[in-house]
C-alpha positions in Angstrom: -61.9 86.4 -119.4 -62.6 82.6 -118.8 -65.7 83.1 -116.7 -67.1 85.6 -118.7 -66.8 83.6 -122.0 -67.7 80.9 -120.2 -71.2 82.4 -118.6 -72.0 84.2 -122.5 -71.3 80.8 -124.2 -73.5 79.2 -121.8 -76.4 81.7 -122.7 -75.5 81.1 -126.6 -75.7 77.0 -126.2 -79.7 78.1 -124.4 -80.7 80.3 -126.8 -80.8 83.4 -124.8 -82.8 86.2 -127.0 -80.5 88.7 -124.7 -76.9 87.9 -123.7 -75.5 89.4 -120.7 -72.2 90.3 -119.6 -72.8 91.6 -116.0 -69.9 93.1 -114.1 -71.5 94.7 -110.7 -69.7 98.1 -109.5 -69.6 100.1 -106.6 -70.6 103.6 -108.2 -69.2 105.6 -104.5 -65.4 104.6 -105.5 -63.6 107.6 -107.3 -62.1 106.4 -110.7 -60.9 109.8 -112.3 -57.3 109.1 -111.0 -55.8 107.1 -113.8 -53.5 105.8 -111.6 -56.3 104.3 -109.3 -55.9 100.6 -109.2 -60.2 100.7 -109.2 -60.0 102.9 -112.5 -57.5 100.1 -113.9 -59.9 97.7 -112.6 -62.8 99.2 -114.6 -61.0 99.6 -117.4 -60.0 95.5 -117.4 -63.3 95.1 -117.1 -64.2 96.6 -120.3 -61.6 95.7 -122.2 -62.5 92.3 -121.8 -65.9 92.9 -122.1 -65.1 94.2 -125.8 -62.6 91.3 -126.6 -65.0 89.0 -125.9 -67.2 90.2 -127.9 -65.2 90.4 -130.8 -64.2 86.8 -130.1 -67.5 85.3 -130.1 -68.8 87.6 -133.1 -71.1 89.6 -131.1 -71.7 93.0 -130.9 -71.4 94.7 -127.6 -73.8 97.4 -126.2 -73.2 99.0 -123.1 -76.7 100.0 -121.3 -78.1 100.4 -118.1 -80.5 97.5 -116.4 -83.4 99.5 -117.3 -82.3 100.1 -120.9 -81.5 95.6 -120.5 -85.3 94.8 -119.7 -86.6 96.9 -121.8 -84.9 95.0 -124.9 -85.9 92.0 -122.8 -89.6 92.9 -122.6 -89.7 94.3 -126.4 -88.7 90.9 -127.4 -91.2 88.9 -124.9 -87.8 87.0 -123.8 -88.7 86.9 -120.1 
């Protein structure tokens, strides 16, 4: 979680109108097997994603990159 708190407080001390939490993913590895270390890693992933959040008083909202520049451009932020 370190990194990730470290790369959204960074974008809070700039004034970022849109904070991102970017976590890259291969979408060609299976994780319906619940036993899958890759579906554990996923889910890591967003449990932290949502701790974080909660932790820095933000409110987390999963979306795709299109759905990300789209807020972007509807605020002029970039």
């Amino acid at each position: 979680m370190a990194i990730s708190e470290a790369s959204v407080r960074d974008q809070i001390r700039r004034d970022h109108p849109v904070l991102v939490l970017h976590n890259p993913t291969h979408n060609t590895w299976d994780v319906g097997d619940r036993a899958s270390g890759r579906r554990r890693a996923v889910e890591t992933t967003i449990e932290v994603a949502y701790a974080l959040a909660e932790k820095l008083g933000l409110e987390l909202t999963p979306c795709s990159m299109a759905e990300l520049h789209a807020e972007a451009d509807r605020l002029n932020a970039y």
